[in-house]
C-alpha positions as CSV (number, residue, x, y, z in Angstrom):
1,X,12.7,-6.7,14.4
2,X,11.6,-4.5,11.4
3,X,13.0,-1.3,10.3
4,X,12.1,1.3,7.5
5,X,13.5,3.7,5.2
6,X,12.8,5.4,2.0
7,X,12.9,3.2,-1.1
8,X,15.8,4.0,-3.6
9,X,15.5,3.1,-7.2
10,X,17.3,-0.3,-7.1
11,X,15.0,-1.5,-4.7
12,X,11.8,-1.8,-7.8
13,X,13.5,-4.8,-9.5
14,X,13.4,-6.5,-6.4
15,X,9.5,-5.4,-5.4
16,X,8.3,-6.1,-8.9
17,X,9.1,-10.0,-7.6
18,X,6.3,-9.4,-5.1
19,X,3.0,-10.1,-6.7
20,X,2.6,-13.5,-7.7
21,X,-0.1,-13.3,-10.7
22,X,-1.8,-10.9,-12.8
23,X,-4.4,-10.7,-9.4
24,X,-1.8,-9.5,-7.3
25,X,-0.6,-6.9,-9.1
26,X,-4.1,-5.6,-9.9
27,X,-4.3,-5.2,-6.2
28,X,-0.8,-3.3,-5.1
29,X,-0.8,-1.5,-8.9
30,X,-3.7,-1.6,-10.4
31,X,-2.8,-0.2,-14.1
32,X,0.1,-2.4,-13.6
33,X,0.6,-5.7,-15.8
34,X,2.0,-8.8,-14.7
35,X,4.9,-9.2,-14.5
36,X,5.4,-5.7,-13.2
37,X,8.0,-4.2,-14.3
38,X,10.6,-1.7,-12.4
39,X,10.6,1.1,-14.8
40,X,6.8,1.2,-14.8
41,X,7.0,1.1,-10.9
42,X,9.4,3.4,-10.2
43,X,7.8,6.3,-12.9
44,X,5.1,5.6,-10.7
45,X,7.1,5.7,-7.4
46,X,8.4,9.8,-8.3
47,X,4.6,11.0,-8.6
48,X,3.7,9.5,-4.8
49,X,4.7,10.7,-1.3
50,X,7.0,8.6,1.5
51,X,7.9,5.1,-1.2
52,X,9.2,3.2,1.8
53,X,10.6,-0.5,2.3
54,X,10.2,-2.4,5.3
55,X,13.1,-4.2,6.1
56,X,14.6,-7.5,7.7
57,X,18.0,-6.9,8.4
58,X,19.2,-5.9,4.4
59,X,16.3,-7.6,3.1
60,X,12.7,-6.0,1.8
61,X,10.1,-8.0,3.3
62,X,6.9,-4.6,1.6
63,X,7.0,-1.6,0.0
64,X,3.9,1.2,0.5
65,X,3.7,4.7,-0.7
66,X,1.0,7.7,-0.6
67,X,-0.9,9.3,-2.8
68,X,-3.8,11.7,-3.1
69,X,-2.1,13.6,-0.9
70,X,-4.6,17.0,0.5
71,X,-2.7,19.0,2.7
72,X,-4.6,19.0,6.3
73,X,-7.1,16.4,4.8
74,X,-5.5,13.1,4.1
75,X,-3.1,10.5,1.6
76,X,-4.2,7.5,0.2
77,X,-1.7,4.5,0.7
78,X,-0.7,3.0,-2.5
79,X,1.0,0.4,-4.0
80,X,1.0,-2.0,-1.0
81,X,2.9,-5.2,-0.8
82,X,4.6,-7.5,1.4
83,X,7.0,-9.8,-0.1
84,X,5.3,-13.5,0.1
85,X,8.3,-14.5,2.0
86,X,7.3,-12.6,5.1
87,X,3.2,-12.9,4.9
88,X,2.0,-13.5,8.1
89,X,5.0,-12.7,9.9
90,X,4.2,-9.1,11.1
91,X,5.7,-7.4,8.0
92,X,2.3,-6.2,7.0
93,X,1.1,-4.3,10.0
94,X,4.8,-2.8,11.0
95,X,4.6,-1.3,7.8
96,X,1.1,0.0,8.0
97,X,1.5,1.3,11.3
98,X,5.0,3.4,9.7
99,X,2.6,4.8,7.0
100,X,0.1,5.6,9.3
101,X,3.2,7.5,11.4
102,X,4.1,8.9,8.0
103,X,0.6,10.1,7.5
104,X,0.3,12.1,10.4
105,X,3.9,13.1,11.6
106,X,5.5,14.2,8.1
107,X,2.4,14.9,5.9
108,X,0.4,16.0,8.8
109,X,-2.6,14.7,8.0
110,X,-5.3,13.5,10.4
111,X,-6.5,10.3,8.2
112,X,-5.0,7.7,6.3
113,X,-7.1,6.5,3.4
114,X,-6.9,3.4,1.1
115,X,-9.0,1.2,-1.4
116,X,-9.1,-2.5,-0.8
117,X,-11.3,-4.4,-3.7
118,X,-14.0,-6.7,-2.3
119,X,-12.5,-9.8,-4.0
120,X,-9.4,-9.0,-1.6
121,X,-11.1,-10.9,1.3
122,X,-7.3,-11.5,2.8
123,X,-6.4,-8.2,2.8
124,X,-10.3,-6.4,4.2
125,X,-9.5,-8.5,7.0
126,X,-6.0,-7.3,7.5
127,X,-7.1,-3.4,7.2
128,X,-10.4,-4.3,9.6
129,X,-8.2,-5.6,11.8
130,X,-5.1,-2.8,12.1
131,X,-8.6,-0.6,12.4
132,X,-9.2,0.9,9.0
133,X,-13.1,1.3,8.6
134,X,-15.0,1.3,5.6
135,X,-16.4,5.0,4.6
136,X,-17.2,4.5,1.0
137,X,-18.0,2.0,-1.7
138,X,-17.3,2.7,-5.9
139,X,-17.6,0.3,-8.6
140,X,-14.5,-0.4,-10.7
141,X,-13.4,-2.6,-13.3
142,X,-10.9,-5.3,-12.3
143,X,-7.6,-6.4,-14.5
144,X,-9.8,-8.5,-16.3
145,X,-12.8,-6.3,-17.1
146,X,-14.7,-7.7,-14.7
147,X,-17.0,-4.7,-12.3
148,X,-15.6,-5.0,-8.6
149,X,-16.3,-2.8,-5.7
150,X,-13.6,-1.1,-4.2
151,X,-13.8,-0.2,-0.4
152,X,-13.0,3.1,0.8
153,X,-11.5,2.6,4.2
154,X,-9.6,4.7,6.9
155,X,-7.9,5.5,9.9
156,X,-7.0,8.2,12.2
157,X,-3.5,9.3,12.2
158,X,-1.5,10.7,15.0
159,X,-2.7,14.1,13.9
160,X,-6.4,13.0,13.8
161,X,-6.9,11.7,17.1
């Protein structure tokens, strides 16, 4: 049902619809403001590895990208989000599982990484659930100033198993 490619330039003014509130975009960008704007996405997209759309037919249902990137160790994924038109449909985990292939087959890496803040119950359950596990905990300050947690998590890639 889903396929992926690379994202292209034009496809940040549509992304930047994604996140709904300030909240959201603290959790796909998080020195991102609401609303987000393309320019400040796509400056951001040319410093990360693999920017990739998911798509349904012409249209982007998420957008992911790597970062942290330690040749032989691991990426980070970054900048996570599934268009709210296509939550729950199986957007989400096709385009974790293509970052995950991503991860291992062109960065060769054997572990995908990512940080999921503990106010993100939604998402800690969607990551525990595709198989990420928790490693590591840091405290962090949210959009608001607030101190968070963020949850290290992982998963083995193809070249990690």
């Amino acid at each position: 049902m889903y396929t992926f490619r690379g994202a292209m330039r034009d496809d940040c003014a549509h992304i930047c619809k994604f996140p709904q509130n300030s909240e959201e975009v603290f959790y796909m960008f998080p020195s991102g403001q609401f609303p987000l704007q393309a320019e400040a996405m796509q400056e951001k997209a040319e410093s990360r590895w693999q920017p990739t759309v998911v798509l349904d037919g012409d249209r982007i249902a998420g957008y992911g990208n790597m970062y942290g990137f330690e040749e032989g160790k691991h990426a980070w994924l970054g900048n996570f989000i599934i268009n709210p038109e296509y939550r729950g449909k199986g957007a989400g985990p096709a385009l974790i599982q293509e970052m995950i292939r991503l991860a291992g087959d062109v960065l060769g890496v054997p572990k995908l990484l990512l940080v999921c803040h503990h106010t993100n119950l939604r998402a800690l359950l969607f990551y525990a659930k595709l198989g990420f596990k928790p490693f590591d905990l840091h405290q962090m300050k949210n959009h608001l100033g607030e101190t968070i947690v963020g949850i290290q998590m992982q998963i083995a890639t193809s070249k990690g198993q």
